[in-house]
C-alpha positions in Angstrom: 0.0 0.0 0.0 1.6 3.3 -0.8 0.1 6.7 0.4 -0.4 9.5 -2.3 -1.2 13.2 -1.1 -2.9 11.5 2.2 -4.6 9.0 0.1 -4.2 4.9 0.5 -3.9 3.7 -2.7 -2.9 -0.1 -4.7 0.3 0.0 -6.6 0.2 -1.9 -9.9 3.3 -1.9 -11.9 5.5 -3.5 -14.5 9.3 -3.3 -15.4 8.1 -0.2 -17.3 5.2 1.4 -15.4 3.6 2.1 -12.3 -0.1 3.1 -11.8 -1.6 4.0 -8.1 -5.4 3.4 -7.5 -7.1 4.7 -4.3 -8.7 2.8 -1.7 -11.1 5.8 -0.8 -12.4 7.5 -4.2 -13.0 6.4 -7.6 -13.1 4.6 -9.7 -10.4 6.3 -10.5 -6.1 6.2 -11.4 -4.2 8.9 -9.6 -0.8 8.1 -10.7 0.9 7.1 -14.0 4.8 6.8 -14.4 7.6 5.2 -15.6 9.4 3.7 -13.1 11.3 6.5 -11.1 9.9 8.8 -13.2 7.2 11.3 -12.4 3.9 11.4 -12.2 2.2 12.6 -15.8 -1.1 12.9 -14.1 -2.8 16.2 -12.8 -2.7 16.2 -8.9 -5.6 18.5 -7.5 -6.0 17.8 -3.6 -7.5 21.0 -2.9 -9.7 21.8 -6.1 -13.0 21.5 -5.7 -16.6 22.7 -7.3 -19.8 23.8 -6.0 -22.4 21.3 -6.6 -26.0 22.4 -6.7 -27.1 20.6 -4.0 -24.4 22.7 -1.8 -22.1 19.9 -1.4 -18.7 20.1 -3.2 -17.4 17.8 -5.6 -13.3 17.2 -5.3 -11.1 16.6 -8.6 -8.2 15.3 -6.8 -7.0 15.0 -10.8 -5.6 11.4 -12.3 -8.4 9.5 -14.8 -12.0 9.1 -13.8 -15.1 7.6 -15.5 -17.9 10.0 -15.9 -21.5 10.5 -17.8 -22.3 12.3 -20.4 -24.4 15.1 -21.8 -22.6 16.9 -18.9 -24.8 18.1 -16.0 -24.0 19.6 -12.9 -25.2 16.9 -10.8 -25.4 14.0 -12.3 -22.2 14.1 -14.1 -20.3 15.4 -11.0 -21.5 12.4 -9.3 -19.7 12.4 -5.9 -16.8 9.8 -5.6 -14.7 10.5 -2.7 -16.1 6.9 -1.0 -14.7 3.7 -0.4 -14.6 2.0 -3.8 -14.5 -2.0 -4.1 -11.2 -3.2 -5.4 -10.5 -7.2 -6.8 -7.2 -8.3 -7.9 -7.5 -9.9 -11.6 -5.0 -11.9 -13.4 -3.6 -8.7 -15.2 -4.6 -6.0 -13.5 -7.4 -4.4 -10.7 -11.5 -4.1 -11.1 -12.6 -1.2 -9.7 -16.0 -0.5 -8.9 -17.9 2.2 -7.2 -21.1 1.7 -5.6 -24.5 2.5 -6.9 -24.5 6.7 -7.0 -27.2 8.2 -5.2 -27.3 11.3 -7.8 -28.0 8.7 -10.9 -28.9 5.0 -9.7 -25.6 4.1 -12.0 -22.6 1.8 -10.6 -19.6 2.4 -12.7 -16.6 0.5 -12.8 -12.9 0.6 -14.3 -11.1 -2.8 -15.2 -7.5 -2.2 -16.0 -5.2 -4.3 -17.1 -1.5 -3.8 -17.5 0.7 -5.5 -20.4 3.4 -7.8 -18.3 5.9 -6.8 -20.7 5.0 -3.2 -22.4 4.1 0.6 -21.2 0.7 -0.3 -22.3 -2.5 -0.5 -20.4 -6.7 -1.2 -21.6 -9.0 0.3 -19.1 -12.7 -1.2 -19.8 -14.8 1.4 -18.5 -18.8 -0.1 -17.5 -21.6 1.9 -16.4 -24.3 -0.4 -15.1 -28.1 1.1 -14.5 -29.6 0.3 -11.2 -32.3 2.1 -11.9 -36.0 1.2 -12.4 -36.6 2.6 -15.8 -34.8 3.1 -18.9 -31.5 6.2 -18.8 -29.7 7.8 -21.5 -26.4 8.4 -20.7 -22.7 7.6 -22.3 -19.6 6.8 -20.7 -17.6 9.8 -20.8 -13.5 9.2 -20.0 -11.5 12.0 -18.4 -7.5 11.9 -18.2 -6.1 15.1 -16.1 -2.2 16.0 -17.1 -0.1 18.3 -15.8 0.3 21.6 -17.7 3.4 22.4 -19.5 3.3 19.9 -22.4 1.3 19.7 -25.7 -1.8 18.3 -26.9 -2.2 17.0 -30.2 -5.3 16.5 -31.6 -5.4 14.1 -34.8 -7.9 15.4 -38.0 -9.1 13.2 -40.1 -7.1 12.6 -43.4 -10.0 10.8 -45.4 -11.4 12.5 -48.8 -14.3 13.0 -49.6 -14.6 14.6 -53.0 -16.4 17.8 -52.6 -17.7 17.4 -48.7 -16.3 18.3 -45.8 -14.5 16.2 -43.9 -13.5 17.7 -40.8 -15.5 19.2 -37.9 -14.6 21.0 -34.5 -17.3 22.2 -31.9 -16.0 24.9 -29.5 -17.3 25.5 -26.1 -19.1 29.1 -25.5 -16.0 30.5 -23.5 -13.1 28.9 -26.1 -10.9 31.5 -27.5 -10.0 30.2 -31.0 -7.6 33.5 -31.3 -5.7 31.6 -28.1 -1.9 32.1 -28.6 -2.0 28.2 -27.2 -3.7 26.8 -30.2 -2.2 26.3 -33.2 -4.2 24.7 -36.0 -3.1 22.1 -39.1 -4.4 20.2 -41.8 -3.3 16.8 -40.0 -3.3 17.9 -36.5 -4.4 20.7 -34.1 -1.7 21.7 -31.3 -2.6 22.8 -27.6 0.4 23.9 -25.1 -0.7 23.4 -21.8 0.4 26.8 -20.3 -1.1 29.2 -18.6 -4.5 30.4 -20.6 -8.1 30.7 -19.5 -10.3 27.5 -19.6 -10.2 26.1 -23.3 -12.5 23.5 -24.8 -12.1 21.6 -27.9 -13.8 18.4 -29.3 -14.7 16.6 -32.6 -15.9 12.8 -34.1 -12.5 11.1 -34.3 -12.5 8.4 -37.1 -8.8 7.8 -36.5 -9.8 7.5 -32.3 -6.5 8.6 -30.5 -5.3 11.5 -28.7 -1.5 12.3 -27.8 -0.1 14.5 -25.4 3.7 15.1 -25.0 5.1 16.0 -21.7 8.9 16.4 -20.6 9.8 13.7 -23.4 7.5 11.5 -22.8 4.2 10.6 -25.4 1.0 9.2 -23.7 -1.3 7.7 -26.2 -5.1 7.1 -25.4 -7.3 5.5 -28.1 -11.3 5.0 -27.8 -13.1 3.9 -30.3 -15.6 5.5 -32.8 -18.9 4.3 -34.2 -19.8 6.3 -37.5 -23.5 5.3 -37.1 -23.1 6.1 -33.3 -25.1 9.2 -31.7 -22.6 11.2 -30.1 -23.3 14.0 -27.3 -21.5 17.9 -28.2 -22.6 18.1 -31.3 -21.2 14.8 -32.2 -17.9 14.7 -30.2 -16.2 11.3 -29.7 -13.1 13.3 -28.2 -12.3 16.3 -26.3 -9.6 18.3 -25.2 -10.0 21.2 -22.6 -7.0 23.0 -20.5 -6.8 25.7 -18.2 -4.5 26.7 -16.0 -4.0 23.6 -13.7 -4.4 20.8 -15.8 -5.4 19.6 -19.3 -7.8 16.7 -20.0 -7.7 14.4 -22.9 -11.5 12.8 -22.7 -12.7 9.7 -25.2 -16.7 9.5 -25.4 -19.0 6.8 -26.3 -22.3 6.8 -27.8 -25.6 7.9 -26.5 -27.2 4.9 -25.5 -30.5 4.0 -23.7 -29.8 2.1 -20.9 -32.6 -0.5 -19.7 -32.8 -1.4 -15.8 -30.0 -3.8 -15.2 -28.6 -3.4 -18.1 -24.7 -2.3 -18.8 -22.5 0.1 -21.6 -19.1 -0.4 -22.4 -16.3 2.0 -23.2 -12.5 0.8 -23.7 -9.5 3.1 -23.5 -5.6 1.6 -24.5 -3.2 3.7 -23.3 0.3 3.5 -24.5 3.3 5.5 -23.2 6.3 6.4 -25.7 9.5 7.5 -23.7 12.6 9.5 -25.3 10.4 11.6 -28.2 11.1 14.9 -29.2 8.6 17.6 -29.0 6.3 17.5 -31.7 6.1 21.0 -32.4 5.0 20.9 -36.0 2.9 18.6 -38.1 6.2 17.4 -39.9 7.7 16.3 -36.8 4.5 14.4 -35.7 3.8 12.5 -38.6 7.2 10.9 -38.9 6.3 10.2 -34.7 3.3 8.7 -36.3 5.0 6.8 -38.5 7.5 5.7 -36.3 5.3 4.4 -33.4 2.5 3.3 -35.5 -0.3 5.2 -35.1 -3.2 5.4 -37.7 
C-alpha cells in the first residue's frame, strides 16, 4: 500500500510502469509513471466545485469515468467513498457503488501489459435504476500543464464534402496564442491560458499529449453510425491553467434497468520523443510508433 497526497492507494506496476489506485475515491487512477519517473497525471488535492445541492465535488486529478451530456449533478456524481477493489489476473477491477445522484454503478477494469508501457482500461456503467437512462460513458485523463496536446484530424477524402468538424465551447478562445491549428493535427500547449475547450468525431480515435519527453497515447473507439453528445464529439480536449484533460466519449445509449455500456481506452506510453512542435515532426512520430 503506498500513500499518495494523504490517500491509500494499490500499486500496480511492471518493469516499465507504475499506476496508483485509491482505496477511498474512484473509480479512478491517480498516478501514471515510468518507473522513477514522475507522475504525468494532474494532482488536484484542494480543487473543488460547488455542486447544486451545496455539497462540493473534489477533482483530486488522475483519470475518472464520468456520464455524459454533462450536468452539474449527475455528471459530478460524488466519488470521494470507499470503492470496491478485486485483484485480476492482469490487473485491478474497480468499482464504485451505486451513485445516489444517478442510480448508475460504474466501474474501471484495468489491465496492464506484463511486458509493455501499455494498459486497456474497460470502463462499465451499469443502471440500477427502475426505468430506462440515456447516458454515455464519458472518460477524463487530467495531465499536468506544461506539455502539448495534439489532436489528430481526419485525413479521409471525400470529394467535394467536408471532412473535418470541431465544436468549440461558449468560452473557447480560438484566437488563443496556445492553439495552433493544421491540416493533420491541431496543437494545444498546456500553459497558462483561460479554460479552453475543444472536441470533434474522431475516425482515426487517438489523442496524444507530450510531456517532458514522454508521449501518452489514449485510443477510444468511434462508431460512425453512433449518436454522439457535443454536437457529435467522440473526443475532447480542454485546459486551463492547472491541468489539461484528454477525454474519449461513447455513444448515446438508452440504458434499460439492469442493463450495462461499455467503453474501452488503450493507453500507451512512448519515452525519449522529441517535441512534436510541427505537423512534420508528428507525422514521422506517427510513423514511427505506428499510429493510424
Amino acid at each position: 500500500m503506498i500513500n499518495h497526497n494523504g490517500l491509500e492507494c494499490i500499486l500496480l506496476e511492471n518493469d516499465l510502469l507504475q499506476i496508483l489506485v485509491p482505496k477511498t475515491l474512484g473509480p479512478r487512477i491517480l498516478s501514471l509513471s515510468f518507473r522513477r519517473g514522475e507522475n504525468l497525471l494532474a494532482e488536484l488535492p484542494d480543487f473543488v466545485v460547488d455542486h447544486p445541492d451545496g455539497k462540493q465535488y473534489h477533482f483530486y486529478g488522475g483519470h475518472r469515468l464520468w456520464l455524459t451530456p454533462e450536468d452539474p449533478l449527475l455528471s459530478y456524481g460524488l466519488d470521494d467513498r470507499t470503492v470496491d477493489i478485486t485483484q485480476t489476473d492482469s490487473g485491478l477491477l474497480v468499482r464504485k457503488a451505486v451513485e445516489d445522484e444517478t442510480g448508475i454503478e460504474k466501474s474501471i477494469l484495468i489491465d496492464l501489459d506484463p511486458l509493455q508501457p501499455r494498459l486497456t482500461l474497460t470502463h462499465t456503467l451499469t443502471n440500477r435504476n427502475r426505468v430506462a437512462v440515456e447516458f454515455a460513458p464519458w472518460t477524463i485523463s487530467q495531465f499536468r500543464t506544461d506539455g502539448m496536446a495534439i489532436i489528430p484530424q481526419s485525413g479521409t477524402p471525400t470529394g467535394l464534402l467536408p471532412n473535418r468538424l470541431l465544436s468549440l465551447w461558449s468560452y473557447t478562445d480560438i484566437v488563443c496564442p496556445h492553439l495552433r491549428l493544421g491540416n493533420q493535427f491541431v496543437f494545444l500547449h498546456a500553459q497558462q491560458q483561460p479554460p479552453f475547450k475543444i472536441g470533434f468525431p474522431n475516425p482515426r480515435s487517438w489523442l496524444a499529449y507530450w510531456l517532458e519527453g514522454v508521449l501518452f497515447v489514449k485510443k477510444g473507439s468511434f462508431d460512425p453510425q453512433g449518436h454522439y453528445p457535443d454536437n457529435g464529439c467522440s473526443s475532447e480536449c480542454y485546459c486551463n491553467q492547472q491541468f489539461l484533460e484528454l477525454e474519449t466519449l461513447g455513444p448515446l445509449a438508452q440504458i434499460e434497468p439492469g442493463a450495462t455500456v461499455t467503453h474501452m481506452e488503450i493507453w500507451q506510453l512512448y519515452p525519449d520523443l522529441p517535441l512534436p512542435e510541427n505537423e512534420h515532426i508528428m507525422q514521422r512520430i506517427v510513423k514511427e510508433i505506428g499510429l493510424e
